[in-house]
Structures are given as structure tokens and as C-alpha cells.
C-alpha positions in Angstrom: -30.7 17.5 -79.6 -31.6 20.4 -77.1 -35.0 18.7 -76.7 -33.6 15.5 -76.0 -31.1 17.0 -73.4 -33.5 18.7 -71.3 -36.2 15.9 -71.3 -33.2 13.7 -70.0 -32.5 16.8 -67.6 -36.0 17.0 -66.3 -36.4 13.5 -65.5 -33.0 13.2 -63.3 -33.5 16.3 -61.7 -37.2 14.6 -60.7 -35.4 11.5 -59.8 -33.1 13.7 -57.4 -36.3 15.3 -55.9 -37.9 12.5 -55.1 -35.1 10.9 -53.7 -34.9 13.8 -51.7 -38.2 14.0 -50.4 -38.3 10.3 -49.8 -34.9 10.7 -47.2 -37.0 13.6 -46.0 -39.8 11.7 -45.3 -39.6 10.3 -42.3 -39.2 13.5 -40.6 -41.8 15.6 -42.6 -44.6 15.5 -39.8 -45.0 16.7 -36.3 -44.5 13.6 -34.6 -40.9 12.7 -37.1 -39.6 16.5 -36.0 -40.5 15.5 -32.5 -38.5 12.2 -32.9 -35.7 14.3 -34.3 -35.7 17.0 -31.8 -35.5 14.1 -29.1 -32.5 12.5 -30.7 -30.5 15.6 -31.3 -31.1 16.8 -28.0 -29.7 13.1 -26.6 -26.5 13.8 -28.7 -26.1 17.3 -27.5 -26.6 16.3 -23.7 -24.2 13.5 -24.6 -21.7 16.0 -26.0 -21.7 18.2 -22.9 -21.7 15.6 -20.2 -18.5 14.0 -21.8 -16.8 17.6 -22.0 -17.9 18.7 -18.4 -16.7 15.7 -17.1 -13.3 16.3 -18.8 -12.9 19.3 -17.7 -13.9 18.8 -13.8 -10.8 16.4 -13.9 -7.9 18.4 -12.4 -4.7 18.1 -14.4 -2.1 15.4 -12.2 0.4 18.2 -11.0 -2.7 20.4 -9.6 -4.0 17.3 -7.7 -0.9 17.2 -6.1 0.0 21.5 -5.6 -3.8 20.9 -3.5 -2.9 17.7 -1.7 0.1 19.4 0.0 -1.3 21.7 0.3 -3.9 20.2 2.4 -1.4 18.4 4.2 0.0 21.6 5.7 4.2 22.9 6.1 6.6 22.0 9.0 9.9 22.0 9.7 10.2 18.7 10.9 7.9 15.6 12.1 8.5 13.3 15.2 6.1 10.4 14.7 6.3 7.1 17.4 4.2 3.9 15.7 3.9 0.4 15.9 4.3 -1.4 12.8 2.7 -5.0 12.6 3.8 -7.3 10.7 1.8 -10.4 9.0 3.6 -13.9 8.2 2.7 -17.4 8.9 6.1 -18.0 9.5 5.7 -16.2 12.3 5.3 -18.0 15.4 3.3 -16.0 17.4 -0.2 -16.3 15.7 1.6 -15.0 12.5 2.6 -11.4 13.9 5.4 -9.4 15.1 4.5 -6.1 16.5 7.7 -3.3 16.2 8.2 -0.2 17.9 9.1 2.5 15.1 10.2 6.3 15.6 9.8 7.9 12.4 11.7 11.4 11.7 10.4 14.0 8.6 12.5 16.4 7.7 10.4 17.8 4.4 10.8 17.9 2.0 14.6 16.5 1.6 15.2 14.0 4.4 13.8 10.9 6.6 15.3 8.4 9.2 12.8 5.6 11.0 14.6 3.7 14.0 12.7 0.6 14.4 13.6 -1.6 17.4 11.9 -5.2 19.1 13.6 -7.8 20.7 15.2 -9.6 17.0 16.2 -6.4 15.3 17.2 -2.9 15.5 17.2 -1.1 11.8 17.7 2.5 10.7 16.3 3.6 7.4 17.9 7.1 6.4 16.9 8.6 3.3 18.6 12.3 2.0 17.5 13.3 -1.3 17.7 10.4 -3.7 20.2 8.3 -1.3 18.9 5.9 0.6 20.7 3.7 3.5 19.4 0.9 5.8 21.2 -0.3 8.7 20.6 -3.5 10.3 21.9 -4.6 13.2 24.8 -2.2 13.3 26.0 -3.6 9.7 24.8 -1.8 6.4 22.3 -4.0 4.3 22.5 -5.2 0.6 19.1 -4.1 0.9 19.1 0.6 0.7 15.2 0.9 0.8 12.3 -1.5 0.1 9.0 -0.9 -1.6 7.1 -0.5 1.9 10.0 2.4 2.9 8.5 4.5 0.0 5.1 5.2 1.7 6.6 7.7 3.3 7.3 9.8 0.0 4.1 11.3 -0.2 4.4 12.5 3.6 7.6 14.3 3.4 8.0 15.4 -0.3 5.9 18.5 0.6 6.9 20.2 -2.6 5.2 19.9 -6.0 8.0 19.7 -8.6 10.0 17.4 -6.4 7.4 14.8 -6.0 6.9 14.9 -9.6 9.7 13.6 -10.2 9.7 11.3 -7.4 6.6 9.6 -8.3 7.8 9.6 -12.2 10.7 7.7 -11.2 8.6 5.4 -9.3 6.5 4.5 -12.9 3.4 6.8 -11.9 2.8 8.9 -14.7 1.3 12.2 -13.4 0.2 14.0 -16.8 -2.9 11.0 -16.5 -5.5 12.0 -14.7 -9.1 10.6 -13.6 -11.6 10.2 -11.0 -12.7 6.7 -9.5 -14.2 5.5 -6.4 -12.7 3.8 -3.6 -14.8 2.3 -0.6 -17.1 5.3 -0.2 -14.9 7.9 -1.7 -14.5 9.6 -5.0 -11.2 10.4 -5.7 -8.9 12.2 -8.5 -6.6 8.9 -9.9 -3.0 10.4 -10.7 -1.3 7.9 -12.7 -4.3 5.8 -14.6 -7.5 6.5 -16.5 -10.2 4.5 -13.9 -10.5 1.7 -13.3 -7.1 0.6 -15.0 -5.5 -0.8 -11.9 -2.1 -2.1 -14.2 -0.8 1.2 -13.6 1.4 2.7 -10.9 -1.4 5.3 -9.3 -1.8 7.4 -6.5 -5.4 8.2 -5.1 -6.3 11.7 -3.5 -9.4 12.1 -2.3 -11.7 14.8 -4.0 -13.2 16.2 -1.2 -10.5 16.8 1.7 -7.1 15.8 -0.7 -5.6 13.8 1.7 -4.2 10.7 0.0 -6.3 7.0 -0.3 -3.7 4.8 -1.7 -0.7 4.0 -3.7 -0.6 1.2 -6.2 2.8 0.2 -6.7 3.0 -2.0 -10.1 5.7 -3.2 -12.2 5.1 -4.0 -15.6 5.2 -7.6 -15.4 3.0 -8.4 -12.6 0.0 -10.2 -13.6 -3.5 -8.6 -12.9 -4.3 -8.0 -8.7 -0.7 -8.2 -8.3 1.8 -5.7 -6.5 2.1 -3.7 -3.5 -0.6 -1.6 -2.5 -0.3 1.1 0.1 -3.8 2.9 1.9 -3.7 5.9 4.3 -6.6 5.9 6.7 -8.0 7.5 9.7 -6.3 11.0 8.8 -6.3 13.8 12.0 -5.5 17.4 12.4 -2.2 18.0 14.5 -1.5 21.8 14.7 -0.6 23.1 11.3 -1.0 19.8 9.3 -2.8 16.1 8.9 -1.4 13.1 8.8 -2.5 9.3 8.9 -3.2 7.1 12.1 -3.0 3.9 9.8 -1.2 3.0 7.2 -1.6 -0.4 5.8 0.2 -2.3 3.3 -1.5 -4.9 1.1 0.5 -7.0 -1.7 -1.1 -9.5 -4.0 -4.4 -9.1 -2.2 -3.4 -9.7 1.4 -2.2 -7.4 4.3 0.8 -7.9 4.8 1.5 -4.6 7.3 0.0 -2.2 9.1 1.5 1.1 11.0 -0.6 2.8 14.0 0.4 6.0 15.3 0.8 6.4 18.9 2.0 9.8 18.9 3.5 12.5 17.2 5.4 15.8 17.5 5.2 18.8 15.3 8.5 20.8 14.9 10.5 18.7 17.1 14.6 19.4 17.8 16.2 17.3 15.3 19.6 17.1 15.5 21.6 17.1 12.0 23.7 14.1 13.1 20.1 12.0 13.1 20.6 12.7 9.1 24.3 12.5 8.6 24.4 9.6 6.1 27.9 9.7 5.0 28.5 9.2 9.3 26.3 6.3 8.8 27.1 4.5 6.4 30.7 5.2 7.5 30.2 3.7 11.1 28.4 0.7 9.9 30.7 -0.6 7.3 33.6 -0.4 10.1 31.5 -3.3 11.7 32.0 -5.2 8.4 35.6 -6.2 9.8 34.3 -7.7 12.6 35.4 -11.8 12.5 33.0 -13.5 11.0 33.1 -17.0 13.2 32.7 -14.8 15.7 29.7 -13.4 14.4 28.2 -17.0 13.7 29.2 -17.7 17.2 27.0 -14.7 18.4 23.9 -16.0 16.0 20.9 -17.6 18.3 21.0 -21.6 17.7 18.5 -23.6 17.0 15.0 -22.9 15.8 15.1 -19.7 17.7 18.3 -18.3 15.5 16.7 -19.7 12.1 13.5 -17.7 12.8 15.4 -14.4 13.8 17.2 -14.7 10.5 13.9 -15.3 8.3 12.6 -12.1 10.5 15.5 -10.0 9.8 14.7 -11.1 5.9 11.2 -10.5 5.8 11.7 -7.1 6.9 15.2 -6.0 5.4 
């Protein structure tokens, strides 16, 4: 019995050797260690490439602490631009040009007085209330999607535009890098190049913002509003954009040019009084309305004043 059991032994554990050996084969000369060398050195420069890029990606909330702080602190902003406006309905050529005074007071509140020759509109925001005024009356309208561009100019503290942008759908523990035009830039809000997202760009080298992808979770792909911030200067103690366009489902649809702009102006508190506001334009809700329709432009003229006053409400 004890002979059989070891000649049975014996021939398995020679079967296990040689299976052994044969697995081993491949990689018993100089040329097969060579090979293997070769393919663990891919994996290993594989491994560290994925990790170092990882960690070279700055967490969300530090992309933003170094964005504002690139942007620099003020008390206030005065900022005179002319917005532009793209429509075919338009009829000249498909613009209207507005004057715009646009007031900062970080990183709380903002008012922009816009004024041409078919409308006069405030736009007051204090906090997380938000008022428009048009034409002395208070709009059904408090703040559009191409009011929030200014959010990442005046919210010049971290925690607070957290929670801005997280109530605007942009997730800011996600965080990448992409490349925009000729720029690589840390992607708060998205893993690149998922553009489905609500994102903001920064750019890596100076952290000034690129864009804001505004997205809503039912908008098919290219859709949505897109805001970029170009042509950025030094004034004093901070940057800020010359240009500002806005672009939604693939086509410009705005534009803002500075034309000058005041650091640490006198701004008077009553500019951001919104309880005054609102106040003073709801008494003009008891004005008569025939006599209101009676004021209204006729014509062509008045029906293209009104789809103005629309398209930018």
C-alpha cells in the first residue's frame, strides 16, 4: 500500500513540476526576462502616470480659494459696459447695443442699471434675493440665467460661492483638467470632457475663469447656456474681464464690453436698498391700466419694443 501511495505521489508531484516549468518557460531565457522586464516596467509607468495625474488635480474648493484669490479684494466695483444683444427679430441687422452700469458690492450685493432708448431695467441682487425692475414696474421675471454671470465676480469668498454654485447644479467636490481653445484648465463640476454637467472652467495657469456651462438635466447634448470670460486686465488691486459673452445652444446670443471701470467707488447704500425697491415699484402697479395701453408705442414699432422688453426680461 505505502509503495503504491508514493509511486502515485511521485508521479503527480512530477506532473506539478513540469507544469510548472512549462508556465515558466517562456520567460526562462535572456530575451523572455527581457520581454518581462519590458512589460512590468509599462505597467509600473502606467501606474504612476495615472496616480500623478490624480494627484496634480486640485480638489474643487482649492481651485476656487486660488481663483479669488487671483482675482484680488475690494470694497466695491463701478463697471460702465455695453451689452449687445443678438436676435433676428431685431430690426437693425439683428442687434441692439445697451448702455449698462454694473455695481459690485462683494461679496453680498449687486445692482446693473441698464438703459437704451426701449427700456430702462434695474437688476438688484442682496444675498439670495434677487429683484428686476422694468420700466419702473417690478417684473414676473427676479433674475435670468445671463444675470448669474456675475456670481463668480462678486462672490469673492470661498464658502459662499460653494454654495452658490451648488445651488446652481455645479457640483464642486468633482474635479478635472481639460482644454479649452489654447488653454488647460482645472474643470470644477465635471470629469473632462463630460460637457452634460453644470461646470465652471479656471484656467491653470493664471486662475482667472474661462467659462460657465449652465445645464439643466433635461437639455439634450450642446444644449444650454454657456458663459466665457475673455480678455482679462489688471486694474489696481484686482482683474476682471473686458468681454464677456454668452452663447446658448451653440450660438452667441450676448456679448458685454467694458468701457470703463472704477475700483472702490462711493456707493451709496440706497443703490442696494431692495426692500425701497421693490417697494417703489409695486406702487406703479396701481397705475390704470388703459392708460398704460394708451402710453404703449402703436404699430410695428410698439410690438417690437414689447418682444425687446421680453427678450431681455
Amino acid at each position: 500500500m505505502n509503495a503504491n501511495w508514493n509511486k502515485l505521489f511521485g508521479r503527480r508531484l512530477l506532473l506539478s513540476r513540469n507544469l510548472v516549468s512549462g508556465r515558466r518557460g517562456a520567460f526562462t531565457g535572456f530575451g523572455g526576462w527581457r520581454a518581462l522586464l519590458a512589460i512590468l516596467a509599462v505597467v509600473l509607468m502606467l501606474v504612476i502616470g495615472v496616480t500623478a495625474a490624480e494627484a496634480y488635480v486640485l480638489q474643487g474648493a482649492h481651485v476656487l480659494d486660488l481663483m479669488i484669490g487671483r482675482l484680488g479684494r475690494v470694497r466695491g466695483l463701478e463697471v460702465h459696459q455695453q451689452v449687445t444683444l443678438y436676435d433676428d427679430r431685431f430690426s437693425e441687422g439683428g442687434t441692439a447695443v445697451l448702455n449698462e452700469i454694473a455695481r459690485y458690492r462683494p461679496p453680498h450685493a449687486f445692482r446693473s442699471d441698464t438703459t437704451s432708448d426701449r427700456i430702462n431695467r434695474i437688476h438688484l441682487q442682496l444675498d439670495r434675493s434677487a429683484l428686476t425692475v422694468l420700466d419702473g414696474r417690478l417684473s414676473d421675471t427676479a433674475e435670468t440665467p445671463y444675470d448669474r454671470y456675475k456670481d463668480l465676480l462678486l462672490v469673492r469668498d470661498r464658502k459662499l460661492l460653494e454654495k452658490q454654485l451648488a445651488r446652481l447644479g455645479v457640483d464642486v467636490t468633482v474635479s478635472s483638467l481639460g482644454r479649452f481653445e489654447n488653454h488647460i484648465a482645472f474643470v470644477v463640476g465635471a470629469r473632462y470632457p463630460d460637457d452634460t454637467r453644470s461646470q465652471v472652467w479656471i484656467d491653470k495657469e493664471t486662475f482667472t475663469p474661462l467659462r460657465w456651462l449652465m445645464r439643466r438635466p433635461d437639455d439634450p447634448p450642446g444644449a444650454g447656456l454657456e458663459v466665457q470670460y475673455r480678455n482679462w486686465a489688471k486694474h489696481g488691486p484686482i482683474q476682471h474681464p473686458m468681454q464677456v459673452t454668452f452663447i446658448e445652444d451653440g450660438r452667441l446670443v450676448r456679448e458685454i464690453r467694458v468701457q470703463r471701470l472704477v475700483v472702490n467707488p462711493a456707493l451709496e447704500d440706497d443703490l442696494f436698498d431692495l426692500a425701497a425697491i421693490r417697494a417703489e415699484a409695486q406702487s406703479h402697479h396701481g397705475i390704470d391700466d388703459a392708460a398704460a395701453v394708451e402710453d404703449r408705442p402703436a404699430g410695428s414699432a410698439g410690438k417690437a419694443t414689447e418682444d425687446f422688453k421680453t427678450h431681455y426680461e
